[in-house]
C-alpha positions in Angstrom: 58.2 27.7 133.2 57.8 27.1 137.0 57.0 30.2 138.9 59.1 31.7 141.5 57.5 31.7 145.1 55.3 35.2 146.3 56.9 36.4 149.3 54.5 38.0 151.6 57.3 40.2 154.4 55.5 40.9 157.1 56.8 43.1 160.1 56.1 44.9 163.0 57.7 47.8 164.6 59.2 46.9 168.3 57.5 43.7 168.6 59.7 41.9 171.5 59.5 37.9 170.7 58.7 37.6 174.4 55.3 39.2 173.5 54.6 35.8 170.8 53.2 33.2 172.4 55.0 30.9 170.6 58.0 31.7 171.8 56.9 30.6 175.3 58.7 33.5 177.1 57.3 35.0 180.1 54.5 36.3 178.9 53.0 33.1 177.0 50.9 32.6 180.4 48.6 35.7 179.7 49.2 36.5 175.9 47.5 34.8 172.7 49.0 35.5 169.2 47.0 32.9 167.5 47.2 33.9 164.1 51.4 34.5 164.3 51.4 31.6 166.3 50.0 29.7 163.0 53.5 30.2 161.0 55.1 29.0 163.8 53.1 25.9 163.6 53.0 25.4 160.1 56.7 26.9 159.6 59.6 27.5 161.2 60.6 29.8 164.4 63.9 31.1 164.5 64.9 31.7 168.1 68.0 33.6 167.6 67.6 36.3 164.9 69.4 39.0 165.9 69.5 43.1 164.2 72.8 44.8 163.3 71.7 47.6 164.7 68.8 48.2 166.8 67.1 51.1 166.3 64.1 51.7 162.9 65.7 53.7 160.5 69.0 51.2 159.7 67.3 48.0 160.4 65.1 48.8 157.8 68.0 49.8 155.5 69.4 46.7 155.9 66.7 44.3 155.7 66.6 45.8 152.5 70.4 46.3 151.2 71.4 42.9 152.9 74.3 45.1 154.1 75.3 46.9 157.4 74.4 50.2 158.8 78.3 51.4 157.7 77.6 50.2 154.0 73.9 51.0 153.2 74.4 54.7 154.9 71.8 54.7 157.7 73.8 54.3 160.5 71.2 56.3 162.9 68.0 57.9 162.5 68.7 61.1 161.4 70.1 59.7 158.0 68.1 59.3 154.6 68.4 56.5 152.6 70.3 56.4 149.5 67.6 54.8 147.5 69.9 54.8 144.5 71.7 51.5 145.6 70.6 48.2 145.4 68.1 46.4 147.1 66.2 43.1 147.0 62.9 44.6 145.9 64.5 46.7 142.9 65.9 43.3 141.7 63.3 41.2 141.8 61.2 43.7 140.5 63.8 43.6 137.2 63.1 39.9 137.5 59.6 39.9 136.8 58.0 40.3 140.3 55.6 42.6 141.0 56.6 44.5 144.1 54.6 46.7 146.8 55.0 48.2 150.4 52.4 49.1 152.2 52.5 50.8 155.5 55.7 52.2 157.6 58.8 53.1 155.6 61.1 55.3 157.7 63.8 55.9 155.4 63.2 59.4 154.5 63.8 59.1 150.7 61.2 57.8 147.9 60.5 54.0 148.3 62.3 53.0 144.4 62.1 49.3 143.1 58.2 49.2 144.2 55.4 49.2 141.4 53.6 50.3 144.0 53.5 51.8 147.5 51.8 53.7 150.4 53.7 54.7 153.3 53.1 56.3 156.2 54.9 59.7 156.7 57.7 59.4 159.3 56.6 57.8 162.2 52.8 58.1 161.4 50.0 58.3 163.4 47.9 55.8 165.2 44.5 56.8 164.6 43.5 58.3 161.4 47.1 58.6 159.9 48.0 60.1 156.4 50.0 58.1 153.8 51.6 58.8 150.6 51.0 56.6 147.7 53.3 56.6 144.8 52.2 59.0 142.5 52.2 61.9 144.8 55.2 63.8 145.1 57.6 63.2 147.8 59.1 66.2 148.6 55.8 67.3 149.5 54.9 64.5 150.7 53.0 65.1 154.2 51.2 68.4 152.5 49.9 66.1 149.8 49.4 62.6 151.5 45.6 61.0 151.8 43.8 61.4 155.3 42.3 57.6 155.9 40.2 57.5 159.2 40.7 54.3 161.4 43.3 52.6 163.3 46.5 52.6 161.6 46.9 48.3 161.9 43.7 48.1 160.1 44.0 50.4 157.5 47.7 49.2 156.3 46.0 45.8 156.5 43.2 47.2 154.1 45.2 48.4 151.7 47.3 45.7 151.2 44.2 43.7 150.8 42.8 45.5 148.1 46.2 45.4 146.0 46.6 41.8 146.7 43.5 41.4 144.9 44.4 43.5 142.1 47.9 43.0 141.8 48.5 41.7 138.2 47.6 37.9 138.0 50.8 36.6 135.3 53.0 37.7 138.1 55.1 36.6 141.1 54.6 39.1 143.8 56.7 40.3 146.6 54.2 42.3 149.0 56.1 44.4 152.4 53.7 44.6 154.8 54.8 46.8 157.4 53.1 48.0 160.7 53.3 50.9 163.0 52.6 49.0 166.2 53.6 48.4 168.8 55.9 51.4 168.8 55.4 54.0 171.5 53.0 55.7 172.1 51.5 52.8 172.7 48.0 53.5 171.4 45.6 50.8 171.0 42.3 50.5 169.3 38.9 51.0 170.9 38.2 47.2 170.6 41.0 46.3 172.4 40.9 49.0 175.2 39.5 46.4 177.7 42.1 43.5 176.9 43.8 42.5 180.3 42.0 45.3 182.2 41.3 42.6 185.0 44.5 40.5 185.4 48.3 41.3 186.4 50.5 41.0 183.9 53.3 38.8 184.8 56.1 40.7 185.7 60.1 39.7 184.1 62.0 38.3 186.9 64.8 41.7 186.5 62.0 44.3 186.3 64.2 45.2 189.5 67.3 45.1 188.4 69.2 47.3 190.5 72.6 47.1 187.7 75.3 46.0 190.1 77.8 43.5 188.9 77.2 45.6 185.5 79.2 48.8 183.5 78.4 52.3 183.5 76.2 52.8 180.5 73.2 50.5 181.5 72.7 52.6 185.0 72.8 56.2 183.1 70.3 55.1 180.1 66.8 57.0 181.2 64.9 54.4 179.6 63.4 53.1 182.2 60.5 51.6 183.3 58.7 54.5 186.1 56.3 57.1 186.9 57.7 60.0 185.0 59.2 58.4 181.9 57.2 55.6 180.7 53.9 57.4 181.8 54.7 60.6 179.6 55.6 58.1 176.7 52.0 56.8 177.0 49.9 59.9 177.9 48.6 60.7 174.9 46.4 57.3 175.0 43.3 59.3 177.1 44.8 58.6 180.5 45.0 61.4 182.7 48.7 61.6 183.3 48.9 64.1 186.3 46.1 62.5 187.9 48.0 59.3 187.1 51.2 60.8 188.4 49.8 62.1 191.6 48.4 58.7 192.1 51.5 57.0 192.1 53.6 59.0 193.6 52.0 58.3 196.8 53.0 54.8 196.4 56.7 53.5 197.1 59.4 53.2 194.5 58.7 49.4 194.1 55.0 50.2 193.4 54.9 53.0 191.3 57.5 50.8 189.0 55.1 47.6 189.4 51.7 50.2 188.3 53.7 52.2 185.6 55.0 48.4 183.9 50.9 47.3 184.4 50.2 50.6 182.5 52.4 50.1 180.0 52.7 46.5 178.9 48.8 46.4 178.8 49.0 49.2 176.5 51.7 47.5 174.4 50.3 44.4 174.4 46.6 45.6 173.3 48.6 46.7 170.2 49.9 43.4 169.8 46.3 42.1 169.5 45.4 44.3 167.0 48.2 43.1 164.6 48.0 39.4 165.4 44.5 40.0 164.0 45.4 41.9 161.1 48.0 38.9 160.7 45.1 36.6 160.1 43.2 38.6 157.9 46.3 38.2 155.3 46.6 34.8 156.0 43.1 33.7 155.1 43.2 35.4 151.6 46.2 33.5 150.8 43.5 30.7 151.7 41.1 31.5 150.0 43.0 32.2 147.0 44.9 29.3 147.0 48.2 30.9 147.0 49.3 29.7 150.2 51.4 26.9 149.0 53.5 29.0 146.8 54.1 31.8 148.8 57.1 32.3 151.3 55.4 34.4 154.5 57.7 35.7 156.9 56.8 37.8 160.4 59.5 39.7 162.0 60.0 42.8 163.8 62.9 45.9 163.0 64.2 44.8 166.4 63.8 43.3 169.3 62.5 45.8 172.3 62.7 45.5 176.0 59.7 44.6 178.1 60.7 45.8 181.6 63.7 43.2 181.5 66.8 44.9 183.5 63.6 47.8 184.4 64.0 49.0 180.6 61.9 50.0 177.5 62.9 50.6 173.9 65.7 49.2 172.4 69.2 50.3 171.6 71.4 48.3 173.8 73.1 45.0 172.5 71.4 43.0 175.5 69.2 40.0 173.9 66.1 41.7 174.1 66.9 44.5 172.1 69.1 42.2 169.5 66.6 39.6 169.4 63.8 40.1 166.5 60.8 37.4 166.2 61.2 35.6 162.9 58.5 33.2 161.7 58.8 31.9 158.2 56.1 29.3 156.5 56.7 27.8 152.8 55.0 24.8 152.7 57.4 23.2 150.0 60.1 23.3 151.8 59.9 24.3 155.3 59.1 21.5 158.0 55.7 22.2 160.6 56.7 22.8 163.5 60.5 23.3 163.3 62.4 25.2 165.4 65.8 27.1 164.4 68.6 28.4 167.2 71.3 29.2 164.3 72.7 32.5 164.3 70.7 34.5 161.5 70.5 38.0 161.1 68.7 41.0 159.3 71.2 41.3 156.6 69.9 37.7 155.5 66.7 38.5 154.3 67.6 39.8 151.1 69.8 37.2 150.1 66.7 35.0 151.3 64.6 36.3 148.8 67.1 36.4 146.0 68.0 33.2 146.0 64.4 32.0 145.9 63.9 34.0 143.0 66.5 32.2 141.7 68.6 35.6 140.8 72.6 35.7 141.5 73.3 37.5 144.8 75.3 40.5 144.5 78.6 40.5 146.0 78.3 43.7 147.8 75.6 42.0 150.3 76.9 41.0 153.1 74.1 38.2 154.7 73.4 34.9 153.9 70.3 32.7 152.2 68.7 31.0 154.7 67.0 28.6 152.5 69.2 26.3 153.5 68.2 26.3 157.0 64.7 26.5 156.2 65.6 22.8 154.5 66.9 21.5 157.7 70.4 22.0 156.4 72.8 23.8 158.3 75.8 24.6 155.8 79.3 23.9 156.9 80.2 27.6 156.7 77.5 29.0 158.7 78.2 31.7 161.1 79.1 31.1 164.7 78.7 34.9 166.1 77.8 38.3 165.2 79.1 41.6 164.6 76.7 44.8 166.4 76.9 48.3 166.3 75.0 51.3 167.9 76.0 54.2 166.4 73.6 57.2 167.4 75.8 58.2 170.8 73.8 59.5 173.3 71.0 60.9 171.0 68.5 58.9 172.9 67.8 57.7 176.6 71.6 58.8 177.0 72.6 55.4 175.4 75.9 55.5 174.5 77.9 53.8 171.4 79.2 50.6 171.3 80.0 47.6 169.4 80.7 44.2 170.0 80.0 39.9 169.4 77.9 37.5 170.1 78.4 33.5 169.6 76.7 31.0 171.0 77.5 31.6 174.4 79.3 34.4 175.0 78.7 37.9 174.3 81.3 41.3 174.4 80.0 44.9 174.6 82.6 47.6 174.0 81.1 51.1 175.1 83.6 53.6 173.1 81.4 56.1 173.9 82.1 58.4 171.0 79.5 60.7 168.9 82.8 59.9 166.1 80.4 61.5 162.6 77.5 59.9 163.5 74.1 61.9 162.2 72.6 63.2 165.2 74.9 61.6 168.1 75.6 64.4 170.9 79.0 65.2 170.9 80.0 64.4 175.0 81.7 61.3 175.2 81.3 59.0 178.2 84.2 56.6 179.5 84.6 53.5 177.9 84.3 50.0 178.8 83.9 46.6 178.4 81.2 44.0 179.5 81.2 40.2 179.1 77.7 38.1 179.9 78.2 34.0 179.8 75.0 33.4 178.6 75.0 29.9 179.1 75.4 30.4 182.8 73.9 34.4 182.9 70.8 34.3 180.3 69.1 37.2 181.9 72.8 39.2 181.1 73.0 40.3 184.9 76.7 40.0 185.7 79.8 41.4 184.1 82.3 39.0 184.1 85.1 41.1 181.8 87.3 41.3 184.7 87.0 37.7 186.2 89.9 36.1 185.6 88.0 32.9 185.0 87.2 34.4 181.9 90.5 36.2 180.3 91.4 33.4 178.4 87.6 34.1 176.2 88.1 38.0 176.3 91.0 37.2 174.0 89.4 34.7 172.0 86.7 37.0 171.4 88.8 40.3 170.8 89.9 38.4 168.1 86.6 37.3 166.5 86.0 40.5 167.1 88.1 42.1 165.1 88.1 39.8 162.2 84.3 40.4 162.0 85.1 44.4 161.7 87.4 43.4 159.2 85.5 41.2 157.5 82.3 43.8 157.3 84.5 46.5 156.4 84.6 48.8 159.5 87.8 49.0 160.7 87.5 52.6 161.9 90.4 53.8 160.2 88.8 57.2 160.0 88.2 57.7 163.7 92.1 58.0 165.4 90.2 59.1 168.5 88.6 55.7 169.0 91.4 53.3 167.6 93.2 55.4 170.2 91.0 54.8 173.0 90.6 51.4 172.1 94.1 50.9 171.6 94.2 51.9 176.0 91.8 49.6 177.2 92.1 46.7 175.1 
């Protein structure tokens, strides 16, 4: 009997696609991802694979349910997976594939449907970070997790290595490979602590965005790239942050924002290095042990993240580079070199992905679609033509508040209802809500509102409709929530 394809899942935390050379965005004149780059050539790069909701915790839910944040139970943060329910791994493991993650988890609850698995402890740590490998128990999990001394990158890297090896050899394997980097704090290894020390890092063309033309909620976020709070995100990495602050605050505004991005994308980006190296280190064992033809290798990120565009770090918002996540996929059997994607996927595809590839039924409570079609160069008929977002976690970070909206191929709508609603850790002070509408055929950068232009009112419609067949269709109607159909019902 023909063996199923390995899968090899590879992804980082917060790694922007603008920060891939291969996506040619506008950083490709300074950065080199060589060994990412690779699956690009010898695969296919999706340019727009989008999350359902941008922050860790539910992405990672629902990469793994093939459902959304509402469904799977991890709506924000603060919420533990119900690792009772379904998920890609637990049914291919039933299947015969021997199944492993290695590296960040995030979902509070014990990784189940893995024969095997080490995981860093929450967030983790950078430099000599503890993990907890199945076997030791969870609920005491950081009190009885190994000590391994290095840099984090590395030592996920290692250990997936070393099970690779001596993962049982009459099996199919699906391996997670997930990293902590680049996720603040930023801290890069002692190899890479000279990379870009002598050039300026191009800067994006909104670093200066001053949010006119825009709504309400972009200009109260805090996330933004300055002196005080991307400098005390990053202090931790042996600068010497009020000696740093003093220096800087001598400067103008416009020159304390241009040193504190310098300081901060260099920092990010060193990180970067360190996994596009770890990157190669799995692709040359699937080399050299001639499994490279049969095994489906895919790099992605839990999100997209923002790298200074509209003066902004992190994540959160449903602007493109926080929605976006980097997707690389090579499987030499059936994926093209060198092809190039710009269908609407998302996150909640990557289950049904592996599934079908396995060749196992996909459950009808998933709510994604296989992509092996596309990988084939065959777009099916049915294929989506926008997207559903929600952020749910209202104000809990960087004063972002909640929202939810659509995105086709050109247009995208942003409703801020600003409501904590039951959300796990939202703070309970709504803000005002409103709309915003970018034409991103005309407005890539998103830097105009055009809700109110009458131009446009013919497409609010249209796209208040999609819109609400797509809540429909996904299940979240908000039934429950009288305050917010109420709010809604005002302002639509």
């Amino acid at each position: 009997m023909k063996q199923p394809p390995n899968i090899l899942f590879i992804m980082a935390d917060d790694h922007a696609a603008a920060a891939i050379s291969a996506y040619k965005g506008f950083l490709s004149s300074v950065i080199r991802t060589p060994n990412i780059d690779l699956l690009a050539k010898e695969g296919m790069l999706f340019k727009n694979c989008f999350v359902t909701n941008s922050i860790c915790t539910p992405s990672r839910a629902s990469i793994l349910t093939g459902k959304y944040s509402h469904k799977n139970g991890c709506r924000t943060l603060n919420d533990v997976f119900d690792n009772t329910q379904l998920t890609f791994p637990k049914l291919l493991q039933k299947a015969g594939y021997y199944t492993a993650i290695i590296g960040k988890w995030h979902l509070k609850s014990e990784p189940t449907g893995f024969d095997y698995y080490n995981v860093l402890p929450g967030q983790g740590r950078y430099f000599d970070p503890h993990l907890i490998e199945k076997g030791i128990p969870w609920q005491r999990g950081r009190k009885e997790s190994k000590q391994y001394k290095g840099y984090v990158t590395d030592i996920i890297t290692d250990i997936a290595l070393e099970h690779l090896k001596n993962r049982p050899q009459n099996k199919p394997f699906c391996f997670l490979v997930h990293y902590k980097a680049p996720h603040d704090m930023w801290e890069y290894d002692k190899k890479h602590a000279h990379l870009y020390e002598d050039i300026e890092i191009p800067e994006p063309e909104n670093l200066f965005d001053d949010y006119q033309n825009r709504g309400e909620a972009i200009k109260r976020a805090t996330q933004k790239i300055d002196m005080e709070e991307t400098l005390f995100l990053h202090k931790t990495q042996g600068h010497q942050f009020d000696n740093v602050r003093a220096k800087l605050s001598k400067l103008p505004p416009r020159e304390q924002k241009r040193r504190a991005y310098q300081i901060f994308i260099k920092a990010y980006l060193r990180c970067v290095a360190s996994i596009d190296e770890n990157v190669g280190r799995l692709l040359d064992y699937l080399d050299e042990a001639n499994l490279a033809e049969n095994t489906i290798v895919v790099y992605t990120s839990d999100q997209g993240v923002f790298l200074g565009e509209h003066g902004l770090f992190d994540k959160r918002f449903m602007y493109e580079e926080s929605i976006r996540m980097p997707l690389l996929v090579r499987f030499p059997k059936e994926i093209e070199p060198g092809s190039i994607n710009n269908d609407i996927v998302l996150n909640i595809d990557f289950a049904e992905t592996f599934l079908d590839y396995a060749g196992l039924p996909i459950p009808s409570e998933m709510q994604g679609q296989s992509l092996r079609p596309l990988f084939q160069g065959k777009k099916p008929k049915n294929w989506r033509n926008s997207m559903y977002y929600r952020y749910w976690m209202h104000r809990a970070h960087f004063n972002v508040a909640a929202h939810y909206g659509i995105r086709t191929n050109r247009y995208k709508l942003i409703f801020y209802y600003g409501l904590p609603l039951d959300a796990n850790g939202a703070i309970p002070e709504p803000t005002p809500p409103e709309w915003e509408l970018f034409d991103l055929e005309n407005d890539p950068n998103e830097m105009r509102n055009v809700y109110h232009d009458p131009a446009y009112a013919n497409i609010v419609k249209q796209l208040k409709t999609e819109l609400l067949h797509l809540k429909v269709k996904f299940d979240d109607k908000d039934d429950k929530y009288p305050e917010l159909i109420k709010i809604r019902n005002q302002i639509w």
